[in-house]
C-alpha positions, 0 to 999 in steps of 0.5 A: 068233204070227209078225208080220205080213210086209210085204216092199217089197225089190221096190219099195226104191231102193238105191245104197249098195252091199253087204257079206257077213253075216260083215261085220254086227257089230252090230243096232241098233234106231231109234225114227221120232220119231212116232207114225206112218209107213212106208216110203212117207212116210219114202222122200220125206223121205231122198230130197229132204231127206238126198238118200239113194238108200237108205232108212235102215233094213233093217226098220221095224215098224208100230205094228200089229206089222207087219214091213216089210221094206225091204232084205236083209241083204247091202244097207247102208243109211243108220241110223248115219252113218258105221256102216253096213256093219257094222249090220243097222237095225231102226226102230219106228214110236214116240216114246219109246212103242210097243205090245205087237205091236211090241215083240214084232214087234221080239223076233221080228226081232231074234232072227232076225237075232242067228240069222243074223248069228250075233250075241250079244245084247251086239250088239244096241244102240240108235242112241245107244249107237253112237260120235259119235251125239248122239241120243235115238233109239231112245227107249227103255232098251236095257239093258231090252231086252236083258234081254228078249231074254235072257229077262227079263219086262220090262214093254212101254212103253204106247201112249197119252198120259195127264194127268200123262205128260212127254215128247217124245211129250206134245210131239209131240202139243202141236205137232200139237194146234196145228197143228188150230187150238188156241186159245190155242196149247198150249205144246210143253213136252211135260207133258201137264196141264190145258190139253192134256187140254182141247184133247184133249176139245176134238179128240176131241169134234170128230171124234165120238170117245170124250171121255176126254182120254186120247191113244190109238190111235183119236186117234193115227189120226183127227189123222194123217187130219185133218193129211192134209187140212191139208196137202192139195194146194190145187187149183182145179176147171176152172169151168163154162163160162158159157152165153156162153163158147165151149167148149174146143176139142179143141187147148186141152185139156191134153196130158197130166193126173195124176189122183189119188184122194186127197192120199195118192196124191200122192207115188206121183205126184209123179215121174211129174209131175216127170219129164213136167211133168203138173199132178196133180188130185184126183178130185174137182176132175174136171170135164168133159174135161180133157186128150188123156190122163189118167193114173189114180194111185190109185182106178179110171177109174169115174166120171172116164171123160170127163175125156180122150180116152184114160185109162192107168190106173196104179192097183193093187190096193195102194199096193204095186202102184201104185207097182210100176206107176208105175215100170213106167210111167216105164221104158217 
């Protein structure tokens, strides 16, 4: 059954340039390091941190099986320092782990592109098989899957973490188990024993999920939610107006304000913000009016109608969409 198509190539900043298809010498294959991601939170990263106007990889592939397909085949992006105008990059969203639907997402993909670059499977390599890499990506043994390319039933990598496992995944989880708290702090030695398995019960116990002490998917999902809110912007709610205090004027509200509808929609956010200087407010810290014009990033106008005098609402039906919008917006 073909995988799930996500095609964000409308969406995707580029800069580097391109090449020809007789040019793509080599597939490479990538892991993202974690058990979470996609484009939208790796875009931020090789943007501000690696200063990229290109994104790192052709294609990431979700833990679901999802393709997104990031940039067409004559784009060169930045997967291989130094290697780019000769690779065609495929990541999947893993460390060291990754579940079936990926692994045959990531057959369908390759398969595809050995097709159309005309490529043997000797072509296809992992990111440190390529010459002066000093990586463990992509996190699994190439020769394995190349076997499985040329037909071999090799057994998929299982995707969860259990009492006994020993590697950068267990570690990864470790790291993650402390930042919720875990007292005493686990070592991020990545052997997942005794102590990580209480901490695991301790965790899922804590946001109503089975207690097996096995790290599974549903787990995976429910820390990806809860680090979200750790990490949330803090901000401070417009306190009520004592019946005392004289109330706002109309020429001492905001000119302008960004009203998201969670953290997540922050960094569909941020360059409007940047670029206009607008302070960015969460849904629920609305109160009253609060500005000439609002800016709705994510979630609709019900329910914050009163927040300004005028409401441009920049929200679409998906993230996708927002995002089109913002950009849109942004180039008026």
């Amino acid at each position: 059954m073909a995988s799930k198509i996500q095609d964000l190539r409308s969406i995707t900043p580029r800069s580097n340039g391109t090449r020809t298809r007789a040019q793509v010498k080599n597939i490479a294959r990538h892991h993202s390091g974690g058990n979470t991601g996609s484009w939208s939170t790796f875009w931020p990263f090789w943007r501000d941190s690696r200063g990229w106007g290109t994104g790192g990889y052709h294609e990431i592939i979700l833990r679901d099986g999802t393709r997104q397909i990031c940039y067409d085949d004559h784009e060169i992006t930045n997967g291989v320092a130094g290697q780019n105008t000769g690779i065609y990059h495929i990541c999947l969203v893993g460390n060291g782990n990754f579940t079936a639907a990926q692994e045959a997402a990531w057959d369908e993909s390759c398969r595809d592109a050995m097709r159309r670059f005309k490529l043997p499977v000797s072509a296809v390599r992992g990111h440190n098989e390529f010459p002066g890499t000093n990586t463990q990506c992509p996190g699994i043994n190439m020769n394995l899957v190349r076997s499985r390319l040329n037909g071999a039933p090799v057994p998929v990598s299982r995707d969860y973490l259990i009492n006994g496992d020993n590697n950068s995944a267990v570690a990864k989880l470790q790291a993650d188990l402390n930042k919720t708290g875990v007292n005493p702090p686990l070592a991020t030695d990545g052997i997942f024993g005794p102590a990580t398995e209480r901490a695991v019960r301790s965790f899922q116990s804590a946001n109503n999920l089975a207690v097996d002490g096995v790290w599974g998917m549903n787990s995976a999902a429910k820390m990806t939610v809860v680090l979200e809110q750790l990490n949330k912007p803090v901000v401070t709610p417009t306190p009520p107006v004592k019946p005392a205090e004289k109330p706002k004027e109309e020429n001492e509200l905001d000119k302008e304000l960004i009203v998201i509808n969670s953290a997540n929609d922050y960094i569909t956010a941020r360059k409007l913000s940047v670029r206009r200087k607008i302070k960015v407010i969460e849904r629920a810290a609305v109160s009253g009016k609060m500005a000439q014009t609002a800016y709705i990033v994510g979630g609709s106008t019900k329910g914050i109608e009163g927040v300004a005098e005028k409401l441009v609402d920049l929200s679409g039906p998906t993230w996708e969409g927002t995002v089109r919008k913002v950009e849109e917006f942004l180039k008026k």
